[in-house]
C-alpha positions in Angstrom: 0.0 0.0 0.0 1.3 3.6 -1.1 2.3 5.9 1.6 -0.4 9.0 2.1 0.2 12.3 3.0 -1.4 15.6 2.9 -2.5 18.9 5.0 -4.7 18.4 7.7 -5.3 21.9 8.7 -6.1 25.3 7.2 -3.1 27.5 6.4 -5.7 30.5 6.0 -5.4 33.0 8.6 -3.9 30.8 10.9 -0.2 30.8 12.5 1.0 26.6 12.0 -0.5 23.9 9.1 0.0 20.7 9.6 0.7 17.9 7.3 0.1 14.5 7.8 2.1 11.4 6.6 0.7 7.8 6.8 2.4 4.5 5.6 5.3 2.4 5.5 7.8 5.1 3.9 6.8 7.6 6.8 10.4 7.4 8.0 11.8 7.4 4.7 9.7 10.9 3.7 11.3 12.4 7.0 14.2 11.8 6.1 13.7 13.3 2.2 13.0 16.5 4.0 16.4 16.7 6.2 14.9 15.0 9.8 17.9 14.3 11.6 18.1 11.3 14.3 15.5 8.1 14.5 12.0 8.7 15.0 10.8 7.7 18.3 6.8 7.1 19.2 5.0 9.4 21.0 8.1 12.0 20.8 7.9 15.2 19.3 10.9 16.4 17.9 12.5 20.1 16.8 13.6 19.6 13.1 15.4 21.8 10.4 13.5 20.9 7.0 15.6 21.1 4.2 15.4 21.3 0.2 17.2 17.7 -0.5 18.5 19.8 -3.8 20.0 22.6 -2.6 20.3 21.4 1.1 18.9 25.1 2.0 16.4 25.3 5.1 12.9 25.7 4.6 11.3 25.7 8.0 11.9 25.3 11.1 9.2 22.4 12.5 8.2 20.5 15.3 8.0 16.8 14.2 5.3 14.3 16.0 5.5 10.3 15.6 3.3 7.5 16.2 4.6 3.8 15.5 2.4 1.3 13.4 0.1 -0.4 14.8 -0.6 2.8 17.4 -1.5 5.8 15.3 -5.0 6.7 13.9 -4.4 4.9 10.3 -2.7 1.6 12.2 0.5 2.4 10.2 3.5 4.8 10.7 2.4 8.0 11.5 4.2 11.2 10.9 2.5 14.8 12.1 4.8 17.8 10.8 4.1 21.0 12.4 5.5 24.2 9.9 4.6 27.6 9.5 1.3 28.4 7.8 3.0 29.9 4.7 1.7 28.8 1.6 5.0 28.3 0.0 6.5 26.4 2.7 3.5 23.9 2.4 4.0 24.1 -1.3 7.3 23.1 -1.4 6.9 20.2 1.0 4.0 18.8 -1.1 6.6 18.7 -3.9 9.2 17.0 -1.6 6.9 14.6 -0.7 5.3 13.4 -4.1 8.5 12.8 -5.8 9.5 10.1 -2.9 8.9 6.4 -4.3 5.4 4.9 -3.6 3.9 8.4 -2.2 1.0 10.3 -3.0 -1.2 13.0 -2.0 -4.5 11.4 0.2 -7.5 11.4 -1.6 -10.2 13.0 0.8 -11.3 10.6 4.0 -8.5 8.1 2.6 -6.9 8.9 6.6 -10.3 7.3 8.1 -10.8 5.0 5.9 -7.3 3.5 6.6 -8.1 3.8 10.3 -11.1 1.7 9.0 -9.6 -0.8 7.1 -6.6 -1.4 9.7 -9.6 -1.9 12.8 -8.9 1.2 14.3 -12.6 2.1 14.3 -15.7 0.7 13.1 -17.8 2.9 9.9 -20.0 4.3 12.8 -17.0 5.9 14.4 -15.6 6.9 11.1 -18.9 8.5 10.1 -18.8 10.6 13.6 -15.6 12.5 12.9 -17.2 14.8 9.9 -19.8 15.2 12.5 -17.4 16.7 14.7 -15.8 18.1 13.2 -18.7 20.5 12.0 -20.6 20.6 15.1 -21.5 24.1 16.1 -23.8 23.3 18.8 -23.4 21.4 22.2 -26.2 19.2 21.0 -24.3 18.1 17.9 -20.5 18.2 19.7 -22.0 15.6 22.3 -23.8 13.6 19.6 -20.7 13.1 17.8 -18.5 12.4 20.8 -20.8 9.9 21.7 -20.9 8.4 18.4 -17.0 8.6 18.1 -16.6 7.2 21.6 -18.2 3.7 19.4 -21.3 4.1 21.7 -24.1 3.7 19.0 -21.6 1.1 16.8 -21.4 -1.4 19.9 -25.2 -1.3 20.2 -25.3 -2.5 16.4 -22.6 -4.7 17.1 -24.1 -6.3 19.9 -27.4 -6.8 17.6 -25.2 -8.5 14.9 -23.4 -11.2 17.8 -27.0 -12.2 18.7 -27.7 -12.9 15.1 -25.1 -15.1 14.9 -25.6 -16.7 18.1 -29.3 -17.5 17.2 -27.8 -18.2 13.2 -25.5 -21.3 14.7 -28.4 -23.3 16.4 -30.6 -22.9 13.1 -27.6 -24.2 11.2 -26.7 -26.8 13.2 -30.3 -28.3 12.4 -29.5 -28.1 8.4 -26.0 -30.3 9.2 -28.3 -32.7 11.1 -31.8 -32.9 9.1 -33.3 -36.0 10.3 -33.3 -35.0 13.7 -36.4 -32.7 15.0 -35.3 -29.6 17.2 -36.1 -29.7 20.7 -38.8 -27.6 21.9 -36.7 -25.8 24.2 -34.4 -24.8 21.3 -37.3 -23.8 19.3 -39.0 -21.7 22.2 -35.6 -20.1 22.8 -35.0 -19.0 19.0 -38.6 -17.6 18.9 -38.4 -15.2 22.0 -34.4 -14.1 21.2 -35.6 -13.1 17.6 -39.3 -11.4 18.6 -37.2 -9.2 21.4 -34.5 -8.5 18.9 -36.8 -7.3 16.5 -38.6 -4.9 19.3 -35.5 -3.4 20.0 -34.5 -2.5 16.8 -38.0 -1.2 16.0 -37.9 0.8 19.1 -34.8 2.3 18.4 -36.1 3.1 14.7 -39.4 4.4 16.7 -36.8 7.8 17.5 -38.5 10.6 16.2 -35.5 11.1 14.0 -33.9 13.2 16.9 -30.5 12.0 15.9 -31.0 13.4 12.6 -32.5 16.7 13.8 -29.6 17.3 16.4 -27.3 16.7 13.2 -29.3 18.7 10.7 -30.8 21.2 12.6 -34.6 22.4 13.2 -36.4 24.1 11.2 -38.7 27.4 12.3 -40.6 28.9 10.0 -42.3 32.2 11.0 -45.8 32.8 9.1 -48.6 35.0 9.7 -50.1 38.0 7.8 -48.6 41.0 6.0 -47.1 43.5 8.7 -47.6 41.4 11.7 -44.2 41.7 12.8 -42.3 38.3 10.9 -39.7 40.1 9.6 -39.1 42.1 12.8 -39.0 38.7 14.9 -36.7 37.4 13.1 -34.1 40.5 13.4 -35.0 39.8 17.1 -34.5 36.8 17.4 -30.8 36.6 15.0 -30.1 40.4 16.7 -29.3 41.8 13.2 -31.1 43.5 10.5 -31.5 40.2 8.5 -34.3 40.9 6.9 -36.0 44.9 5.6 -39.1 46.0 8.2 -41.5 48.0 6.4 -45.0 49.4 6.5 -45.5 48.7 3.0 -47.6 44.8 2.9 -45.5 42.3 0.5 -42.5 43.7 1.0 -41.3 40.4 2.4 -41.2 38.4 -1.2 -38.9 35.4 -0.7 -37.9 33.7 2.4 -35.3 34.8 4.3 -33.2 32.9 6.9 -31.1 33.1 9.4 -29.0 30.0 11.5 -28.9 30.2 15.4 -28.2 28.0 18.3 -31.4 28.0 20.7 -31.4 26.3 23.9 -28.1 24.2 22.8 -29.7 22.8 19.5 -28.8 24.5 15.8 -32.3 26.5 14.2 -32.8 27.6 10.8 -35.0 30.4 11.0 -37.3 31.4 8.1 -39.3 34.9 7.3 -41.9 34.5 4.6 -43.9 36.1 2.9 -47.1 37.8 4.4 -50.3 35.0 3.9 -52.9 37.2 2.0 -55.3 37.3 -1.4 -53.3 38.9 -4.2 -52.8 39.2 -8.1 -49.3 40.0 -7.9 -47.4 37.1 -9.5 -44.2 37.6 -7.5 -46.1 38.0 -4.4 -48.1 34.4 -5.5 -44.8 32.6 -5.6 -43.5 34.1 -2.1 -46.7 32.9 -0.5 -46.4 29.7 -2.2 -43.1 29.0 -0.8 -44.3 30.5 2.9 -47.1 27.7 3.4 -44.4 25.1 1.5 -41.9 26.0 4.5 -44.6 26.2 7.0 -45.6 22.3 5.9 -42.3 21.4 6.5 -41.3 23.4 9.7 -40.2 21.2 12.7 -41.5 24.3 14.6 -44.0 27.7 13.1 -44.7 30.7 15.0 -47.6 32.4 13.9 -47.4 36.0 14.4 -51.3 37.8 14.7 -51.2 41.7 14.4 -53.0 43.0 17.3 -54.4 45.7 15.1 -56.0 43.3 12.8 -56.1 39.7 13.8 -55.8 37.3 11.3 -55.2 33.8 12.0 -55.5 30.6 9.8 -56.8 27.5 11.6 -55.5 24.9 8.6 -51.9 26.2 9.8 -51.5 25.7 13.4 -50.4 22.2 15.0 -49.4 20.7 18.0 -46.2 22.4 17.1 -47.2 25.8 16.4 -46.6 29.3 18.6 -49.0 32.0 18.2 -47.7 35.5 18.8 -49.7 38.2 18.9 -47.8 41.4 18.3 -48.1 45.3 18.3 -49.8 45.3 22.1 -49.1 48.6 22.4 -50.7 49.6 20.0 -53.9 47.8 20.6 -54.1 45.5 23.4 -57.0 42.9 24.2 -56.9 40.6 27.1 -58.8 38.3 24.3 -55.9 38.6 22.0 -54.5 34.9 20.8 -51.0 33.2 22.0 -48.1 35.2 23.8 -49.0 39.0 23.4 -45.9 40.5 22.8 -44.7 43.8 21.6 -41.2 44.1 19.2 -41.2 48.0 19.1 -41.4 47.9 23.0 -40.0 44.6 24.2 -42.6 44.1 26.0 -42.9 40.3 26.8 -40.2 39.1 24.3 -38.5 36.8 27.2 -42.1 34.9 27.3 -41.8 34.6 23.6 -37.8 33.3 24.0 -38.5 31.1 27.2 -41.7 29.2 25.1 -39.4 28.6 22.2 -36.9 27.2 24.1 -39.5 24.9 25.7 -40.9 23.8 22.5 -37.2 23.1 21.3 -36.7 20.7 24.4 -40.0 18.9 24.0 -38.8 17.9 20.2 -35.2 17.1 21.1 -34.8 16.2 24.8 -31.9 15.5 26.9 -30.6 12.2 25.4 -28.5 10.1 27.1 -28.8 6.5 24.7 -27.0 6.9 21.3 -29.3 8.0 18.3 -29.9 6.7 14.6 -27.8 10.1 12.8 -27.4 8.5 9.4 -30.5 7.6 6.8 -28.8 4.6 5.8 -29.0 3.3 9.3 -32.3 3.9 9.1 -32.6 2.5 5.8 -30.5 -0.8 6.8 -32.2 -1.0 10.0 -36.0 -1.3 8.4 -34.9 -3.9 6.2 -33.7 -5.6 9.1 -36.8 -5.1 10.8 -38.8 -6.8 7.8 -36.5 -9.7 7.9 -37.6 -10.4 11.4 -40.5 -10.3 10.5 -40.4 -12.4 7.8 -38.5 -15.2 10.5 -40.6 -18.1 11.5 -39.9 -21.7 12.0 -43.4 -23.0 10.7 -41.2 -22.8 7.2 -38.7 -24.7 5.5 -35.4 -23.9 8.3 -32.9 -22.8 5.2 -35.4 -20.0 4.3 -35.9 -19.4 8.5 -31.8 -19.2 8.3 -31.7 -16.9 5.6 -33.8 -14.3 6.9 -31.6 -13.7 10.2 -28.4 -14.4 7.6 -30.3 -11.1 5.8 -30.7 -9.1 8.7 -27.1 -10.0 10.0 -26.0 -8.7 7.0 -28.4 -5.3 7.2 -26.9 -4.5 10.5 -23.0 -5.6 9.4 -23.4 -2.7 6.5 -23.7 -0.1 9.3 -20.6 -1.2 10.9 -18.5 -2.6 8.3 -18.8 -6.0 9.5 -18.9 -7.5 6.3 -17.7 -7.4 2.9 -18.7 -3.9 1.5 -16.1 -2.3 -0.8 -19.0 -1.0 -3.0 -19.8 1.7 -0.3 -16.9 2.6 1.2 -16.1 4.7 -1.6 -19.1 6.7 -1.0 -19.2 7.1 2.6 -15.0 8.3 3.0 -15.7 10.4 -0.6 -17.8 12.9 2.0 -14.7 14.0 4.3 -12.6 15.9 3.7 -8.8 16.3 2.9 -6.7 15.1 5.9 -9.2 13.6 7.6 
């Protein structure tokens, strides 16, 4: 296998890059660029890098090495720590790819080496882009968790059992002509009927995993000049969006990405719900009630000097806010009365969101589905079960749980699945 190498951090606007080497010539490509001394694991070393042409110094680096089989990749591990000049990074590069049997990594080909040597299973290796993007403490802990090999054990665990219940069905195929005992038969029944609840239970998830990773969506909906576009400059505390006395002046939907109550929102403005013949105006509202019927969350926002509110678009899930109080207040007015010119009972309006937020993604403490094809994998697992009986011929009874063994060993990597690893390690990035 050719040795790997590439830059594993951002040399913009930053102070030290790093490039990474991987693979049996790790030692040899140190000493290409002038590393003096042997490499020792777990050392960091102070190194002079040098053009091997001209013998002229480079950089001045701090060298980090990790002996095969303990590194990330399972290999030898090189970590070289220079200045973040773009020349300097250049210049190694070039060192680098004219050494024999060395290339530049193709993007997640660091992972998927950690992968391939059984550093980590796919559900730990699908964790780090995770990760490494997570902008909220509800995705940081997901993917921790993940990474940790939390939610692959629990698949892992599910695959053993498989087996385990796999080898007494076989062993009746090697031995026809004798009848299994009852207690066998009993036992393979209830192991495969409380297998298949627990994976259906933990498919029963809401898709929490999913929404911590992908964020919420709000959408705020409501009437012409009932105060959307000024909620949502509240809420993001910039002028995102233009507040105007004119109606329609809100004509595509704006939004705006915050963290509320630890979990990542994408907040929408639309356009005012009303009757009109403008044909710009018709495709706004269009795509208002198309983000309302999507909306993990909507707050409806009433105008408290004309109240107008729309049955067909409120839900379990729905806020209504009636605004402009101070300009007309009613003790029958609908929702949270609030006022945006006068701050009047904005914190209510805050505190309720956050509420909502919590009731669609609690506190979790057991390891979510964060991929769709677990989910995917995990359904067709499901129907195997369910297909599973021993009233039929035992080869076909052997198959399914041979099926759903398999379903589950795509998650992890447990079986033979080059076609996809392509696909999955294609989504990192380089150096990772």
């Amino acid at each position: 296998m050719t040795t790997i190498f590439a830059p594993i951090t951002s040399i913009v606007k930053s102070g030290v890059s790093v490039i990474r080497i991987s693979g049996s010539q790790t030692t040899q490509c140190l000493r290409s660029l002038g590393f003096k001394g042997e490499a020792q694991h777990q050392k960091i070393s102070f190194q002079k890098i040098r053009d091997p042409k001209t013998n002229e110094i480079i950089d001045e680096v701090l060298v980090s090495f990790f002996q095969n089989p303990h590194s990330f990749t399972g290999e030898d591990v090189a970590e070289i720590s220079i200045h973040a000049s773009p020349f300097i990074l250049k210049k190694l590069l070039e060192i680098l790819s004219q050494q024999k049997n060395c290339r530049l990594a193709e993007a997640g080909e660091f992972s998927k080496r950690a992968f391939l040597n059984g550093k980590m299973d796919l559900v730990q290796a699908e964790a780090i882009p995770d990760l490494i993007a997570a902008e909220t403490n509800a995705q940081h802990k997901q993917a921790l968790r993940q990474l940790e090999g939390k939610l692959g054990k629990i698949y892992e665990d599910w695959r053993f059992r498989l087996i385990e219940i796999s080898a007494m069905l076989e062993a009746a195929i090697d031995f026809p002509d004798e009848d299994l005992p009852q207690n066998i038969i009993d036992n393979v029944e209830a192991n495969v009927q409380k297998l298949r609840h627990e994976i259906a239970s933990h498919l029963n998830d809401k898709n929490i995993g999913q929404k911590i990773k992908n964020g919420l969506n709000l959408a705020i909906i409501g009437a012409p000049n009932s105060g959307k576009s000024s909620l949502i400059n509240f809420l993001a505390q910039s002028e995102v969006a233009i507040v105007s006395e004119v109606a329609g002046t809100t004509r595509d939907v704006v939004e705006v990405h915050l963290e509320i109550a630890g979990v990542a929102v994408k907040i929408s403005d639309t356009a005012g719900l009303r009757e009109t013949e403008d044909k710009i105006e018709i495709e706004g509202i269009r795509r208002a009630l198309q983000k309302a019927s999507s909306a993990d969350i909507k707050i409806f926002m009433v105008d408290a000097t004309n109240p107008i509110l729309r049955d067909d678009l409120i839900d379990e899930n729905t806020i209504i806010v009636t605004n402009k109080i101070d300009q007309n207040f009613t003790q029958n007015a609908a929702g949270i009365k609030i006022s945006l010119t006068k701050n009047t009972n904005t914190s209510e309006l805050l505190h309720k969101l956050e509420e909502k937020i919590r009731e669609i993604i609690p506190n979790q403490t057991s390891p979510l589905i964060t991929q769709e094809r677990y989910r995917v994998a995990l359904k067709n697992a499901v129907e195997n079960l369910e297909e599973f009986s021993l009233q039929k011929n035992i080869e076909l009874a052997a198959e399914d749980l041979r099926m759903t063994a398999r379903e589950i060993g795509k998650i992890t990597g447990k079986i033979d699945i080059d076609n996809i690893l392509d696909v999955i390690f294609s989504r990192f990035c380089i150096g990772k």
